[in-house]
LUMMARGU-98007 format. One line per 8 residues: number of its first residue (from 0); their letters; for each residue x, y, z of C-alpha. Coordinates in steps of 0.02 Angstrom, whole numbers, plus 50000, padded with zeros to 5 digits. Layout:
BEGIN
NUM = a = X/Y/Z; ...
END
This chain:
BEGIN
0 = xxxxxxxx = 50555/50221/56357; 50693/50238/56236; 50704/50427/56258; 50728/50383/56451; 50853/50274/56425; 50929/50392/56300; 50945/50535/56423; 50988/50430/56578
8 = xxxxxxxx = 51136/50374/56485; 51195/50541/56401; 51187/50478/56235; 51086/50616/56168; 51175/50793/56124; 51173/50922/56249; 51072/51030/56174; 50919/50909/56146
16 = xxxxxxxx = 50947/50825/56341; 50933/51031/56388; 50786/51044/56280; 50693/50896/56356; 50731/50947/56531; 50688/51114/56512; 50522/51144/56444; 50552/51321/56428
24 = xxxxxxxx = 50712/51332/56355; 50739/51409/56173; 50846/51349/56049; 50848/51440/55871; 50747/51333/55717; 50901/51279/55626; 50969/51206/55768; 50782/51121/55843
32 = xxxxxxxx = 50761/51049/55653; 50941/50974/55665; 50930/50901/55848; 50761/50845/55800; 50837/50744/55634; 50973/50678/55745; 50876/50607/55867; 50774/50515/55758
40 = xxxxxxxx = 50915/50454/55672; 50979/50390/55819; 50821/50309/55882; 50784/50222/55714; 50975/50160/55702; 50927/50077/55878; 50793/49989/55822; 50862/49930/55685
48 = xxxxxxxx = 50983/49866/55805; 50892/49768/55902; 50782/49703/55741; 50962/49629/55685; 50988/49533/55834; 50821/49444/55834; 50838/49413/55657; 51005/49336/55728
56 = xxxxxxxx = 50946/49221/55856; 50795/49174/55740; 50943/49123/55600; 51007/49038/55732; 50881/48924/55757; 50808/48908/55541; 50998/48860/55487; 50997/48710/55628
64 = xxxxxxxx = 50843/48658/55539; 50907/48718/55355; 51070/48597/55399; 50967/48434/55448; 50847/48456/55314; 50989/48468/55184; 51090/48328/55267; 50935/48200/55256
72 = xxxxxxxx = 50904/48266/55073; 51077/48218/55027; 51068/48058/55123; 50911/48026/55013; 51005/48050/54854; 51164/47961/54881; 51076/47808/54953; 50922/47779/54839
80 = xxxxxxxx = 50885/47750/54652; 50749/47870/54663; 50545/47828/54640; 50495/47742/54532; 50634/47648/54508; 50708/47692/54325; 50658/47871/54347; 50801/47936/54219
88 = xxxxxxxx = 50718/47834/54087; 50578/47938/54078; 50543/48007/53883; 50470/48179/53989; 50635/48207/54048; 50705/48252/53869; 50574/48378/53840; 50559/48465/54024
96 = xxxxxxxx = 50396/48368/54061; 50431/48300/54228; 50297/48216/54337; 50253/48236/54522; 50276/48079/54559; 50468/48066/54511; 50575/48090/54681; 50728/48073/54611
104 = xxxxxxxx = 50885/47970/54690; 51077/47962/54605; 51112/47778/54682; 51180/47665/54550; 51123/47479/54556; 51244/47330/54511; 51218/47265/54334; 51283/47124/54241
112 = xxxxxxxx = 51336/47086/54071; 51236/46986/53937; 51301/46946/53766; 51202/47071/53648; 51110/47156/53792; 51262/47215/53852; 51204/47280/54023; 51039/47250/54112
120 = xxxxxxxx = 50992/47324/54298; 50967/47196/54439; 50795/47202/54489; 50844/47174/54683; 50836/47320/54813; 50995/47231/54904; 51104/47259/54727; 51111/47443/54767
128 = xxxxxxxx = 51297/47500/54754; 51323/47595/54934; 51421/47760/54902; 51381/47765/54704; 51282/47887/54597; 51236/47885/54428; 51302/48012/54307; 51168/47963/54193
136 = xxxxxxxx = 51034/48031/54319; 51148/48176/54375; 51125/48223/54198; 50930/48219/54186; 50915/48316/54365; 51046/48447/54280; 50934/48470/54119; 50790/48477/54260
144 = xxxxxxxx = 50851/48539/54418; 50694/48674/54470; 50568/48527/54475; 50658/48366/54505; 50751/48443/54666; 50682/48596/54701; 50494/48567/54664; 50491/48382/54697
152 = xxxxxxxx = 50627/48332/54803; 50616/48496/54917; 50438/48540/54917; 50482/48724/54832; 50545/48786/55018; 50723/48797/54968; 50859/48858/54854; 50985/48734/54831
160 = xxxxxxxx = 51127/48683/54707; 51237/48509/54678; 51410/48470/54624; 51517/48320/54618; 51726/48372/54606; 51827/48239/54547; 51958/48203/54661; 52106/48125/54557
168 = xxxxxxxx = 52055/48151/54363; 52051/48258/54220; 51872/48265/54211; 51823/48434/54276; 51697/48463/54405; 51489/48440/54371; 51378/48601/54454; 51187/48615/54425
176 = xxxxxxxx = 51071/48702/54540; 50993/48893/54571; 51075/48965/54711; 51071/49136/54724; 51240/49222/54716; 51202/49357/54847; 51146/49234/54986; 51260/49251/55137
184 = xxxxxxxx = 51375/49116/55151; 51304/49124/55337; 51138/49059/55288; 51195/48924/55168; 51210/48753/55240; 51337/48636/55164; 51326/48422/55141; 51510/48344/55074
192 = xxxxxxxx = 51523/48155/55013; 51649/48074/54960; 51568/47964/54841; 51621/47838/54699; 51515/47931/54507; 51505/47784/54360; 51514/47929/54240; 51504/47829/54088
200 = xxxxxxxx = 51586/47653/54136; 51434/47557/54105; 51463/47566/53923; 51638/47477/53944; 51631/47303/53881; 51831/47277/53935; 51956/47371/54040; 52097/47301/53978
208 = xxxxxxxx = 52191/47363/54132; 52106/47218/54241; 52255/47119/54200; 52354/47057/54362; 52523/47072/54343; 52630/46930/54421; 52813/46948/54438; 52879/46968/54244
216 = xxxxxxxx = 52727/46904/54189; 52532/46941/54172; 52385/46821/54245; 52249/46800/54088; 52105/46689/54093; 52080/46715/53902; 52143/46573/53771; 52239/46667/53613
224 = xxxxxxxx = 52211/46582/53445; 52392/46655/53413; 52462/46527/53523; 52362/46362/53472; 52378/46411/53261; 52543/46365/53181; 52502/46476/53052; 52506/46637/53163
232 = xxxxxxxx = 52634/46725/53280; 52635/46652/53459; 52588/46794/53594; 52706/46715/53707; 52756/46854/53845; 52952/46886/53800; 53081/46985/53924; 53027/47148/53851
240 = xxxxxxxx = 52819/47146/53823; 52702/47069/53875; 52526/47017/53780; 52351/47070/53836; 52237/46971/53730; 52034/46956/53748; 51878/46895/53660; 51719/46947/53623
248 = xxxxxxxx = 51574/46931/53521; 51481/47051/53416; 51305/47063/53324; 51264/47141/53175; 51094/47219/53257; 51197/47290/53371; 51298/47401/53249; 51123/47464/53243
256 = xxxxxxxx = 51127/47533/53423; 51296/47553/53470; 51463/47657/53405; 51608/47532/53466; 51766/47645/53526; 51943/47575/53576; 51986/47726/53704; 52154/47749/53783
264 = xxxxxxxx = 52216/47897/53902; 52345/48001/53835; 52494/47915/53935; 52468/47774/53789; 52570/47875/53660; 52715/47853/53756; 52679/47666/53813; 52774/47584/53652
272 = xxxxxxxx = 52621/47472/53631; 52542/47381/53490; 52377/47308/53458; 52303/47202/53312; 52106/47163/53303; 52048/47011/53199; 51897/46884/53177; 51919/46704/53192
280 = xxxxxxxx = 51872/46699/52989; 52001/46837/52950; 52149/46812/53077; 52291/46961/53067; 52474/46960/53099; 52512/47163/53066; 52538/47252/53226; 52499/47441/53239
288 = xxxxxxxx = 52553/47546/53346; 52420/47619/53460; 52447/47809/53480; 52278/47862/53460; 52171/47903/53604; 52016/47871/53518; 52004/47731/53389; 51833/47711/53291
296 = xxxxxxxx = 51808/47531/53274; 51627/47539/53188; 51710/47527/52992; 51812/47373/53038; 51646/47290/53106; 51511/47360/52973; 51650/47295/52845; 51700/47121/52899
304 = xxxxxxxx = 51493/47079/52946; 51422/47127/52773; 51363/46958/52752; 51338/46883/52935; 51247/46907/53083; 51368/46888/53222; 51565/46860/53232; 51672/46822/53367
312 = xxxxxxxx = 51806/46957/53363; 52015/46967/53456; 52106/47109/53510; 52265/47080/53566; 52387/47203/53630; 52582/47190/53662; 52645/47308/53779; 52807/47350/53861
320 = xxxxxxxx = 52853/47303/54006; 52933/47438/54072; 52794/47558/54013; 52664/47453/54067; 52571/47585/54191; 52565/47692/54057; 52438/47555/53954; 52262/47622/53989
328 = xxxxxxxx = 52121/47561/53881; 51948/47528/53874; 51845/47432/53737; 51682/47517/53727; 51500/47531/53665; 51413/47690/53687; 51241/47700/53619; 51209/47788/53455
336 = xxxxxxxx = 51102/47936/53521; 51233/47981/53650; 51387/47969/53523; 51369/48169/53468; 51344/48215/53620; 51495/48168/53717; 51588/48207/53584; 51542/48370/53580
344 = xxxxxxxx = 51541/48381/53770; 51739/48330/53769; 51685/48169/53836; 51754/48051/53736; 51900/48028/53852; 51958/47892/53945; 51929/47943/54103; 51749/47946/54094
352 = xxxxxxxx = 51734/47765/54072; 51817/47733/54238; 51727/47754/54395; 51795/47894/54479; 51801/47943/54677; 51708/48117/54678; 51670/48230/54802; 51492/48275/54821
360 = xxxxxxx = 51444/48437/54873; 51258/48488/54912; 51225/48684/54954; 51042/48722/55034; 50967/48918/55100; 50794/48958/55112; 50705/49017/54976
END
């Protein structure tokens, strides 16, 4: 049939259309063995041809099916805490044991704050943050992608690989996954959020940027012992700076568990700000300048609780006014087993106690 249609259209050479026609004509060996090669080049190149454009039409049809199946999977992810609940606290996690059961989810619950528990989850379904993920749990599916997503999540159908891109940070972006590198970008379907990530802002015990600013001056709820002891320098805001001041309470068995970090973005250097910490037993009057980005507040506590269990602790900063956008800090307590790691990670940095808006990018082919 192909021949047919070979020689009713002329493709063939002459000399093998002549040869087919005429049963009886000659033609020397070389040239037979060469017509003969050429014609079966051309008839396999053919069918290779029309192999192609099935495989075509049948891509066609898997990616519409690739693309839905990737879009619910992200949907899954961005919207759920994952089953069971608590998933990223699994001790298998940190040795590459990972059960069956675990379908994980990257949806960050509200918490609140307790005094010496510091953050606890909210037990309620409706507390789920809508458009939040967990860096926490983006973490544990990085160190283990092939069976949380792939094996688990996917059913082991699909190659597939996750990033989130900050939009307006420092913090560079977050990939995990297995995609191969020489699948077609024409059989990879593509999912983009644009989500809010925690990164590490659950550790934050005060943003000291919540302050409202009101005219010339700055709306506090907190009382200053500055301003109700004779014996110390009133924090009264003046026409050049303004004071930021905040209390808080710390235990001893805490020191146990936590590194406490003041951590400012870079811009502070250049804020012309000042900040003294004190107790309520050992009040201070020395301003420093704060130029650090990272200030290790663990020695001043350690020190001044030797011989108590709990103290209720100041900071107070005095900032100027007309640098007051450049004032970013955070008061923080990041548990002791993490404390290497980010540091070693570059992630003791300001910006990864603030909730960031991230794009989230999911990339699905078949296996």
């Amino acid at each position: 049939m192909i021949i047919n249609h070979l020689i009713k259209n002329n493709i063939l050479p002459y000399k093998i259309r002549h040869l087919i026609k005429d049963q009886y004509g000659l033609l020397h060996s070389t040239e037979l063995l060469l017509s003969i090669m050429l014609l079966l080049f051309i008839i396999a190149a053919i069918a290779n041809l029309s192999d192609s454009l099935n495989e075509k039409i049948l891509s066609e049809e898997e990616f519409n099916t690739l693309e839905t199946i990737a879009i619910e999977s992200s949907d899954y992810l961005l919207n759920n805490p994952g089953n069971p609940e608590n998933w990223e606290d699994d001790d298998g996690l940190n040795n590459g044991i990972v059960s069956n059961n675990i379908i994980p989810g990257l949806a960050v619950k509200k918490k609140k704050v307790e005094n010496g528990e510091f953050y606890s989850e909210s037990e309620s379904d409706e507390m789920i943050m809508s458009n939040s993920i967990s860096y926490n749990k983006l973490m544990k599916v990085k160190n283990n992608y092939d069976v949380l997503i792939e094996r688990n999540l996917l059913n082991g159908s699909y190659q597939s690989s996750m990033a989130i891109y900050p939009l307006k940070s420092k913090i560079g972006p977050f990939v995990m996954g297995n995609l191969d590198d020489n699948v077609n970008d024409n059989d990879i379907a593509v999912v983009n959020r644009t989500v809010k990530c925690d990164y590490y802002s659950s550790f934050v015990l005060y943003d000291f940027n919540d302050f409202e600013l009101i005219g010339d001056d700055v709306d506090g709820d907190e009382i200053c012992n500055h301003d109700t002891n004779p014996d110390l320098t009133n924090h009264t805001n003046d026409e050049r700076s303004l004071w930021l001041c905040k209390n808080f309470r710390i235990y001893k068995k805490s020191l146990e568990d936590y590194d406490y970090y003041l951590i400012s973005d870079e811009s502070v250097k250049s804020s012309n700000s000042y900040w003294i910490l004190e107790s309520l037993n050992r009040t201070n009057d020395d301003k420093e300048r704060l130029n650090q980005e990272v200030i290790d507040l663990n020695p001043f506590f350690i020190n001044d609780m030797e011989n108590s269990s709990e103290d209720i602790y100041s900071i107070h900063f005095n900032v100027d006014k007309n640098h007051i956008n450049d004032f970013k800090t955070v008061l923080v307590a990041i548990p002791k087993n993490m404390t290497n790691e980010l540091i070693s990670n570059g992630e003791l940095k300001y910006d990864y106690f603030k909730v960031q808006d991230v794009n989230f990018i999911m990339k699905m082919s078949y296996d």
